[in-house]
C-alpha positions as CSV (number, residue, x, y, z in Angstrom):
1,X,-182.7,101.6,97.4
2,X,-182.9,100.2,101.0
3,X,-181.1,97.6,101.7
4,X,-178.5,97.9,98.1
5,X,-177.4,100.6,97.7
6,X,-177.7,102.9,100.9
7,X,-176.0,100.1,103.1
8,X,-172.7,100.8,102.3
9,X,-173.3,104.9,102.8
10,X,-170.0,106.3,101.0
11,X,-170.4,104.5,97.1
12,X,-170.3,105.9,93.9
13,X,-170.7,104.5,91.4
14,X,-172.3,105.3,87.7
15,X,-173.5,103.7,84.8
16,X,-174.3,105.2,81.2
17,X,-177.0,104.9,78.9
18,X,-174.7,104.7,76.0
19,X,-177.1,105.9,73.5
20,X,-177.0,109.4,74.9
21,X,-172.9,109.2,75.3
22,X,-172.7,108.2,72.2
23,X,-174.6,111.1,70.4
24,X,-172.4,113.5,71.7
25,X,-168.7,111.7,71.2
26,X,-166.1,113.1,68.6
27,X,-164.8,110.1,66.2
28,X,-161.6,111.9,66.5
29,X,-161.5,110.8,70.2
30,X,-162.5,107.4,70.3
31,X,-160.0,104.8,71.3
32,X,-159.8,101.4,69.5
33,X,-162.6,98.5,71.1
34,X,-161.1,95.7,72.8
35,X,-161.4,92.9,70.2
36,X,-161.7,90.4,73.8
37,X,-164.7,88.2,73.2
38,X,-167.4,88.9,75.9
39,X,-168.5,86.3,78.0
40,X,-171.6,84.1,76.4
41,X,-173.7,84.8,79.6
42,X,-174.5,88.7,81.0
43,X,-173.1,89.6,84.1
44,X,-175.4,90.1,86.2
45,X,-175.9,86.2,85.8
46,X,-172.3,85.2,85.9
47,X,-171.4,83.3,89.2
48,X,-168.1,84.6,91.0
49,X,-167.5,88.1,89.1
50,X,-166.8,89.7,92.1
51,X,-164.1,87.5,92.8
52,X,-162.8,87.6,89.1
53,X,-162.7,91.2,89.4
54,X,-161.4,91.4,93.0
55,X,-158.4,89.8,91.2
56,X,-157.8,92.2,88.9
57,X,-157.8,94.8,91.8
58,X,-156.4,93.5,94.8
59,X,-156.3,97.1,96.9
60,X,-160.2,97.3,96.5
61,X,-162.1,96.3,99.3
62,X,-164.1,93.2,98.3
63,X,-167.1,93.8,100.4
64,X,-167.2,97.6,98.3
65,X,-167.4,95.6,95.2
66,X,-169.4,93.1,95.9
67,X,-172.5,95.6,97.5
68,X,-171.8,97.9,94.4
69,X,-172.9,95.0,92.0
70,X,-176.0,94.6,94.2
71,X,-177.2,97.9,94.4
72,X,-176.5,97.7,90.3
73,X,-178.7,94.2,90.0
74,X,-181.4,96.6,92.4
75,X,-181.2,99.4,90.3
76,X,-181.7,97.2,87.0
77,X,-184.8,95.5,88.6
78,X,-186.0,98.6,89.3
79,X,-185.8,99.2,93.5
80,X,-185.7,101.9,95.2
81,X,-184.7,103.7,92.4
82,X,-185.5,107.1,90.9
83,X,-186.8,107.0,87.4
84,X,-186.6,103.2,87.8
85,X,-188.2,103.0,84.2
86,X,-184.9,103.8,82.1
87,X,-182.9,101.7,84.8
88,X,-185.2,98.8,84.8
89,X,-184.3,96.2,82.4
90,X,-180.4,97.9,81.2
91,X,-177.2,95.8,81.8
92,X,-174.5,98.1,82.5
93,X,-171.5,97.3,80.3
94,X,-169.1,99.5,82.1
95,X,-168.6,99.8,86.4
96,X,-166.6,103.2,87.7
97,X,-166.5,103.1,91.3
98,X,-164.9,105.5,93.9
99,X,-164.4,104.4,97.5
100,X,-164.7,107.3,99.5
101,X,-163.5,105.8,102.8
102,X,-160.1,106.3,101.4
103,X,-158.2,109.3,101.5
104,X,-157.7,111.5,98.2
105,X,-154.1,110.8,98.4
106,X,-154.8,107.1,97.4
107,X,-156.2,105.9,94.1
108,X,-159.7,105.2,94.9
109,X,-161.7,104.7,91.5
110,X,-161.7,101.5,89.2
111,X,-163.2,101.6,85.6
112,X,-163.9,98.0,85.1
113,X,-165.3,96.2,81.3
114,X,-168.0,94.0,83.1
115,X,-168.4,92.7,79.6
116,X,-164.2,91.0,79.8
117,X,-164.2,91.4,83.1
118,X,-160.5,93.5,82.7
119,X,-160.0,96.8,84.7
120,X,-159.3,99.6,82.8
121,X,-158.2,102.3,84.7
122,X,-157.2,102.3,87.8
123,X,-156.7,106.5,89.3
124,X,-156.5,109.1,92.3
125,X,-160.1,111.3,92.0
126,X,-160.5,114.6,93.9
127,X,-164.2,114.8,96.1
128,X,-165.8,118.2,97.1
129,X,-164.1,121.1,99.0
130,X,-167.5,120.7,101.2
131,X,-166.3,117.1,101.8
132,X,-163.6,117.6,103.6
133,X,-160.2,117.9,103.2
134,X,-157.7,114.9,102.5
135,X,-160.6,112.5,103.9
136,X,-164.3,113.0,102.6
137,X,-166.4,113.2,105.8
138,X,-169.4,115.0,104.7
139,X,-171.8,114.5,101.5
140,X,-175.0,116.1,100.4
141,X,-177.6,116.4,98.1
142,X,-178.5,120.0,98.2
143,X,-177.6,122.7,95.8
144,X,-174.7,125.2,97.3
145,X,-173.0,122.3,99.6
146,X,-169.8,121.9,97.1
147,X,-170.2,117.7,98.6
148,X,-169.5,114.8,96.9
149,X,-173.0,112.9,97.0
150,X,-172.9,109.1,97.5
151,X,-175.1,105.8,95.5
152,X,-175.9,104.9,92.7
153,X,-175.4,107.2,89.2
154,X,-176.0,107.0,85.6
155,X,-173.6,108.5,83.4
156,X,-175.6,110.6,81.0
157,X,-174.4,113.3,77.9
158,X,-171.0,114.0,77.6
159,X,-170.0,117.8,76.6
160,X,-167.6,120.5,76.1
161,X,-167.8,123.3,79.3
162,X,-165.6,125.4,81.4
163,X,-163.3,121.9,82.8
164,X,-163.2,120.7,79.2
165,X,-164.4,117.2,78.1
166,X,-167.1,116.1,81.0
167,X,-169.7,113.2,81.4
168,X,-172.9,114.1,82.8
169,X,-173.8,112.3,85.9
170,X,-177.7,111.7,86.7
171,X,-178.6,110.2,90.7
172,X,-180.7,107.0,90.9
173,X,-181.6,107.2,94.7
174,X,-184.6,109.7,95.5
175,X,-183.8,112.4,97.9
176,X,-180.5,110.8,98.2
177,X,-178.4,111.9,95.3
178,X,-181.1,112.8,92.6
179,X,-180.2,116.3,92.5
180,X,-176.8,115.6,90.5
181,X,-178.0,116.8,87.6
182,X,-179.4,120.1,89.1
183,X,-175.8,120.7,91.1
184,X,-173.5,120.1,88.0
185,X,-172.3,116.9,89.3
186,X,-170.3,115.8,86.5
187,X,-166.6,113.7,85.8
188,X,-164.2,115.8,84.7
189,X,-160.6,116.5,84.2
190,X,-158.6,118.9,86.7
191,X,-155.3,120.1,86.8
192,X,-155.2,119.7,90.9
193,X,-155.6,116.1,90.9
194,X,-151.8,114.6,90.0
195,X,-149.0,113.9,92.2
196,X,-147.0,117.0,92.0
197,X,-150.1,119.1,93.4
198,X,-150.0,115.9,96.0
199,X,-146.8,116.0,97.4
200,X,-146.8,119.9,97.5
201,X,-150.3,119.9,100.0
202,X,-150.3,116.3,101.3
203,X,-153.7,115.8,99.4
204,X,-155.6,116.6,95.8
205,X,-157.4,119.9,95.1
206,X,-161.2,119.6,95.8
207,X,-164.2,120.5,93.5
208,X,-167.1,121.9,93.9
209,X,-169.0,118.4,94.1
210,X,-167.7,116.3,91.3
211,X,-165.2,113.4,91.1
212,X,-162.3,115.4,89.0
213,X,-160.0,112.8,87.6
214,X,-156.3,114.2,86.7
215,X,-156.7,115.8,83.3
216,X,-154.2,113.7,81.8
217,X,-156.4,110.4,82.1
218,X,-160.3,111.8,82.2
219,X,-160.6,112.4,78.7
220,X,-159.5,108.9,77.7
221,X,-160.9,107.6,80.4
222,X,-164.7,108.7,79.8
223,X,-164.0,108.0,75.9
224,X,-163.0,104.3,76.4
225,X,-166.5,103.6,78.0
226,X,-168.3,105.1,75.6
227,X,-166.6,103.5,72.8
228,X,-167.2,100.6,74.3
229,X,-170.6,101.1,74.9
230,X,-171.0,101.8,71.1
231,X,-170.2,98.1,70.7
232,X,-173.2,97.6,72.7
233,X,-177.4,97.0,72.4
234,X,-178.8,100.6,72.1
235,X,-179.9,101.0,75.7
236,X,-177.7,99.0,76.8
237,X,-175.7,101.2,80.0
238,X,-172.3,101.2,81.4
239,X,-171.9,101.9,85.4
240,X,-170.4,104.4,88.1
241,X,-170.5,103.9,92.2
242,X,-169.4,105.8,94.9
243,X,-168.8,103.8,98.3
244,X,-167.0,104.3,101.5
245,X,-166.6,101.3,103.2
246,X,-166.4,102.1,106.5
């Protein structure tokens, strides 16, 4: 993805084909959908979103936003981009980016509703012990390297495993992150990622890879975007980035 997505070298960010979240969601979990009436034109047509969302989240960097939605418009026409076919020609309804430029002791990662525009969450996410330590310094692609990995993801299945409730993350960007799946990069909930295990070490616990969200958010966090995407087109996506902006 030359030129999108690769040229600002520390993004994540993900989007879901919602079908496949979807199948595996308990009713018992979902939240209520926002009854906010979407925009008549899709977003990736609307003029000044950036800066409607910048407003919404004025400690993001607005250059990080505004490359993640064009490495997302790349993705959906199909650049640079692994299995461009199921990419090609999908709106995502829901952005999740991380900007790893900051330090884990900040909130880095926005969940925004590209659909109302609104952000929904707003949280501190841990990267991987290979990473670094407060700062994330180092990312891979390669199985064994506990490192975050950087681009452009889809969010995937999500499923019960040994960190509870988790979302399935699969890389766009060949040779560049498309070895998530293998490595078990997934979002998931972590009891070392609040502010009590924060102010004890000066910084979050790491993972081995994956952006761990505190476990008293992830959960409703990954079920709010698939309920929303259930509101959506059948193979219709939402999005996650991951972005350093330095």
């Amino acid at each position: 993805m030359a030129g999108c997505c690769r040229s600002f070298c520390a993004l994540f960010a993900l989007f879901t084909l919602f079908e496949l979240v979807a199948a595996a969601t308990s009713e018992a979990f979902a939240v209520e959908a926002v009854s906010a009436r979407p925009p008549s034109a899709p977003w990736t047509m609307r003029e000044g979103l950036a800066d409607r969302l910048q407003k919404t989240s004025p400690t993001l960097n607005p250059q990080v936003l505004e490359r993640t939605l064009t490495a997302i418009r790349c993705a959906i026409a199909g650049v640079g981009v692994a299995d461009s076919g199921r990419a090609r020609d999908a709106e995502p309804h829901v952005l999740a980016l991380v900007d790893y430029s900051l330090p884990s002791s900040e909130k880095r990662l926005w969940l925004f509703d590209l659909d109302t525009e609104r952000l929904l969450f707003h949280e501190l996410v841990a990267h991987g012990m290979g990473s670094g330590e407060n700062e994330a310094v180092h990312f891979s692609n390669e199985v064994g390297t506990q490192a975050s990995s950087l681009g452009l993801f889809r969010a995937a299945e999500t499923y019960q495993g040994r960190n509870g409730y988790s979302l399935r993350l699969d890389g766009l960007e060949a040779g560049f992150n498309d070895r998530a799946r293998e490595r078990a990069i997934v979002i998931h909930g972590a009891w070392y990622v609040d502010g009590e295990f924060l102010a004890e070490h000066g910084r979050l616990g790491r993972s081995w890879g994956c952006p761990a969200l505190d476990i008293r958010v992830a959960r409703q966090a990954m079920t709010e975007a698939v309920t929303l995407g259930r509101k959506t087109r059948r193979g219709d996506p939402p999005c996650v980035e991951s972005c350093r902006s330095v």
